[in-house]
C-alpha positions as CSV (number, residue, x, y, z in Angstrom):
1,X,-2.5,-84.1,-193.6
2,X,-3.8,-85.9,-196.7
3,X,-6.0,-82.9,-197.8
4,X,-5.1,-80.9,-200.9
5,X,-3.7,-77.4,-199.8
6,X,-4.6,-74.4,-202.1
7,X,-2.9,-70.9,-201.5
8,X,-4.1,-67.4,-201.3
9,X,-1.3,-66.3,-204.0
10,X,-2.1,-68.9,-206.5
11,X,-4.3,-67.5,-209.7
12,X,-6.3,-70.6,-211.1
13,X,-5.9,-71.1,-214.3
14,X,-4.9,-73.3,-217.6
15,X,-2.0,-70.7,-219.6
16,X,0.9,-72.4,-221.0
17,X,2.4,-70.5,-217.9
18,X,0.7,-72.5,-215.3
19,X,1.3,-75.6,-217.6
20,X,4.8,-75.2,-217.5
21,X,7.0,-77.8,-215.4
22,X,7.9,-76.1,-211.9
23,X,11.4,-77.0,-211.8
24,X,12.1,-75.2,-215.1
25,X,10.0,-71.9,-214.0
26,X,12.1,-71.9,-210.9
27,X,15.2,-72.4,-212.8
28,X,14.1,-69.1,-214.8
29,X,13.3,-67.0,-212.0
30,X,16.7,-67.6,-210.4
31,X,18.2,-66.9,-213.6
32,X,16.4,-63.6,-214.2
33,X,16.8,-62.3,-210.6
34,X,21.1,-63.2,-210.5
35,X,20.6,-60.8,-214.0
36,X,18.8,-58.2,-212.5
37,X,20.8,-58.4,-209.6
38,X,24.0,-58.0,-211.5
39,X,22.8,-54.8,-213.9
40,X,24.5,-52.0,-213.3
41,X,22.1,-49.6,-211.4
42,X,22.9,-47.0,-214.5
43,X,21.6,-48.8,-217.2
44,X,18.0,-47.2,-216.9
45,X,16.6,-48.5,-220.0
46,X,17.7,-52.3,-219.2
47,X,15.2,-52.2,-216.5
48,X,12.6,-51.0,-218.7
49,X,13.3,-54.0,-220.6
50,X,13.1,-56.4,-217.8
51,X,9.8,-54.6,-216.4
52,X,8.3,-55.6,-219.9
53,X,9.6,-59.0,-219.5
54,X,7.9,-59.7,-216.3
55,X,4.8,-57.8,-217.5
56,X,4.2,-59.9,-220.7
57,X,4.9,-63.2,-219.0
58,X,1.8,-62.2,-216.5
59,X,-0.1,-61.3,-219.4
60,X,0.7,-64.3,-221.2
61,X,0.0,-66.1,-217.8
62,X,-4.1,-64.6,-218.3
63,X,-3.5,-62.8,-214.4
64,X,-5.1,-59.9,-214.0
65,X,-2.0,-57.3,-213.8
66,X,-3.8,-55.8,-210.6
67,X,-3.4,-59.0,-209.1
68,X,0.2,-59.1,-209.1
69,X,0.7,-55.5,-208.3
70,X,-1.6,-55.2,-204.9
71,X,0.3,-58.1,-203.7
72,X,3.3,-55.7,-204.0
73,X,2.1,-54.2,-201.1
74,X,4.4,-56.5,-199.2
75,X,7.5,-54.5,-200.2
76,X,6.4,-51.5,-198.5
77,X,9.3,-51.5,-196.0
78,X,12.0,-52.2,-197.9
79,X,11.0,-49.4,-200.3
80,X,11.0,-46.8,-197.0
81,X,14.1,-47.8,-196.4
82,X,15.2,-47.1,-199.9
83,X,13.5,-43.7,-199.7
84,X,15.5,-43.3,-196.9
85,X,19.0,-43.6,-197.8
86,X,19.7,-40.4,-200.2
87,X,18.8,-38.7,-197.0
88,X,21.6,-40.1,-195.0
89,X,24.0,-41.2,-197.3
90,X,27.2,-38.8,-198.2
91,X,28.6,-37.3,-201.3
92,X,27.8,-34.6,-203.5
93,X,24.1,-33.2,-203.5
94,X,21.6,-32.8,-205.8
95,X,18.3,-30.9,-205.5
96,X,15.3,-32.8,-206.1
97,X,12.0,-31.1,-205.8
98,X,13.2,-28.2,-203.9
99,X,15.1,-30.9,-201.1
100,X,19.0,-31.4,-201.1
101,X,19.8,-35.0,-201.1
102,X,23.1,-37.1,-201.5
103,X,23.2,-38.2,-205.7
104,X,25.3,-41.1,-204.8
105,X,22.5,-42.5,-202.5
106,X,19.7,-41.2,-204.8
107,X,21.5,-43.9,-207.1
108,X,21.5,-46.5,-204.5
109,X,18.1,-46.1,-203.7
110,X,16.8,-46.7,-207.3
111,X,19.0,-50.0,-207.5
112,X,17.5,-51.1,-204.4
113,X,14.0,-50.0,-205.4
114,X,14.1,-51.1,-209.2
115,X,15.9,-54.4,-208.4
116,X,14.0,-55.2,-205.1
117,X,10.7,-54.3,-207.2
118,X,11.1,-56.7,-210.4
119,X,12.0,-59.7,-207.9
120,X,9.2,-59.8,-205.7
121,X,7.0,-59.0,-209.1
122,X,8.7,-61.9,-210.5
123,X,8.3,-64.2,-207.4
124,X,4.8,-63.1,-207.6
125,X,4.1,-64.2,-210.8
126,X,6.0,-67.4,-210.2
127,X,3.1,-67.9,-206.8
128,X,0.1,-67.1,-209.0
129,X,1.2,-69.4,-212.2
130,X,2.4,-72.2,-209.9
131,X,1.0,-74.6,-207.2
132,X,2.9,-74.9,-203.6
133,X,3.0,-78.9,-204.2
134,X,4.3,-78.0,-207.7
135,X,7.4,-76.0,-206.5
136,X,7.8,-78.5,-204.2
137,X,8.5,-81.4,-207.0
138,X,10.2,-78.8,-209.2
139,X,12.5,-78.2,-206.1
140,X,13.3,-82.0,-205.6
141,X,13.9,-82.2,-209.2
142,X,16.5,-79.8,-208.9
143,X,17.8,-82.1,-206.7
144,X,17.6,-79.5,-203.2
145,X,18.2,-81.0,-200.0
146,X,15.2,-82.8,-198.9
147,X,14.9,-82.1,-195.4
148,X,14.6,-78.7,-196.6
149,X,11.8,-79.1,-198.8
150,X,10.0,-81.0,-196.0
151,X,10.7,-77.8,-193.9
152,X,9.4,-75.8,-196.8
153,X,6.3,-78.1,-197.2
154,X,5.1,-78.2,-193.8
155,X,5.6,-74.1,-193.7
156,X,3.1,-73.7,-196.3
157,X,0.6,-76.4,-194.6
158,X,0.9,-75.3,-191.0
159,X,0.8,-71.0,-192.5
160,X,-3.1,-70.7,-192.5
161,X,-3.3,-72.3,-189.5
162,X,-1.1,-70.4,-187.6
163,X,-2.6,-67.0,-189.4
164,X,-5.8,-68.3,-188.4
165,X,-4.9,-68.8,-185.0
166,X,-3.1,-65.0,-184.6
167,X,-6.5,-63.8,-185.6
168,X,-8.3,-65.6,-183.3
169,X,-5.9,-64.2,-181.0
170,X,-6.6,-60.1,-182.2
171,X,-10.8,-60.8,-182.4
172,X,-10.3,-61.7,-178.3
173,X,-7.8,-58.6,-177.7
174,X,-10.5,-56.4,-179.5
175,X,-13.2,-58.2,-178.1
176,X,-12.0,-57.1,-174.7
177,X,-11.8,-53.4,-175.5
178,X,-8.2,-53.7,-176.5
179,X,-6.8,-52.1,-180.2
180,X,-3.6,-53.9,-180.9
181,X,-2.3,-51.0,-183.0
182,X,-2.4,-48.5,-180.0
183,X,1.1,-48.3,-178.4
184,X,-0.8,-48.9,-175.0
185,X,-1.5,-52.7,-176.2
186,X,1.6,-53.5,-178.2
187,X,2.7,-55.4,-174.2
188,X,-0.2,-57.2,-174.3
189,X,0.7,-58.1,-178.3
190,X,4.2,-58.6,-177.7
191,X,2.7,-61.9,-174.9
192,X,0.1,-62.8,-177.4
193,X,3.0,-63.1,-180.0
194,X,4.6,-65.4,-177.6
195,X,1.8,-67.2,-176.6
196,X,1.2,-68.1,-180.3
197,X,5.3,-69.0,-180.8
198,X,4.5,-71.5,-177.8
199,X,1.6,-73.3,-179.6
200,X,3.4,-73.3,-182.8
201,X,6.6,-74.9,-181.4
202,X,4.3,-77.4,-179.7
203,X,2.2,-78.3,-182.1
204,X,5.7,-79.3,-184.4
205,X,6.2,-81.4,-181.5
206,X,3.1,-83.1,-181.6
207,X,3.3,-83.5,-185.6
208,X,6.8,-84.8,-185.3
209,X,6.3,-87.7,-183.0
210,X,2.5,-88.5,-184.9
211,X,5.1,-88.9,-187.9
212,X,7.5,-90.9,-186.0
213,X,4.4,-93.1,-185.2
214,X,3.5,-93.7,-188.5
215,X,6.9,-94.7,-189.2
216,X,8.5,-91.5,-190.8
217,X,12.6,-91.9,-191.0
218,X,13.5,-88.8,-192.3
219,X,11.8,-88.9,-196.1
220,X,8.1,-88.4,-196.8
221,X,6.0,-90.4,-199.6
222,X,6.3,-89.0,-203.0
């Protein structure tokens, strides 16, 4: 429990980025998604400008650009569903490349997309310039609930250990002829999720009452 805890979306380094307080970086990612958010889908070129926004502070951050943008990957689905909606939304059409789709939800899928796109980048950028234990003081500056940061603390601990425990889990499904991506597995996949659910909800057991042991009432050391 005492160990220092790195993460996998952190960039190492020593830019007046990283060196910035956490609380204040937090403070400016909130503000710059609420502003993103609240653009008007229409105003293309405003997006450019935020776009370059985020762009310079990675460079000025020293993170490699590729970085940032392969970690994007984990937007995939939302921006299928985005694809998606000029297909089934209604109002009048517009031909694009040959197909016929609705304009109105050709807009609404570029808000999503554009807007959806420069947060996670953002957020991103905020995980590579900024330590977990960092955002956790900048969050307790900011004076958030603190049974919520101590959710949020132990979520980033106990994550590589649960990941870690889900692959165990797939190396023993594959290691017994089994491929969990074939439909004919996803049963068997759908137990080994629960399986793993179990262990996690008992292993918070076991944590709590080690805490209560040691005398926790509710607030961790500083």
């Amino acid at each position: 429990m005492g160990a220092g805890h790195g993460h996998r979306l952190h960039f190492h380094g020593h830019s007046p980025v990283h060196q910035a307080p956490a609380h204040l970086k937090v403070l400016l990612l909130v503000g710059f998604m609420l502003t993103v958010v609240a653009t008007p889908r229409d105003w293309f070129p405003v997006f450019g400008g935020y776009l370059l926004v985020v762009v310079a502070v990675i460079l000025a951050a020293r993170v490699p650009l590729l970085y940032v943008v392969r970690r994007m990957v984990i937007e995939v689905p939302f921006l299928v569903f985005a694809a998606l909606i000029p297909f089934i939304a209604t109002g009048p059409q517009v031909d694009v490349l040959g197909v016929s789709v609705s304009e109105p939800g050709l807009l609404a899928a570029w808000g999503l997309a554009v807007k959806g796109s420069l947060g996670v980048m953002a957020s991103l950028t905020l995980a590579a310039t900024t330590e977990p234990a960092d955002v956790l003081v900048g969050l307790r500056r900011l004076r958030m609930p603190d049974l919520i940061v101590q959710i949020m603390g132990f979520m980033i601990r106990y994550l590589d250990v649960v990941t870690a425990d889900l692959g165990r889990m797939m190396v023993s499904m594959r290691s017994r002829g089994m491929d969990p991506r074939s439909p004919r597995s996803w049963p068997t996949l759908a137990r080994t999720l629960g399986s793993l659910f179990i262990r996690s909800y008992e292993r918070g057991e076991r944590v709590h009452l080690a805490m209560l042991s040691r005398g926790y009432t509710g607030e961790l050391p500083r």
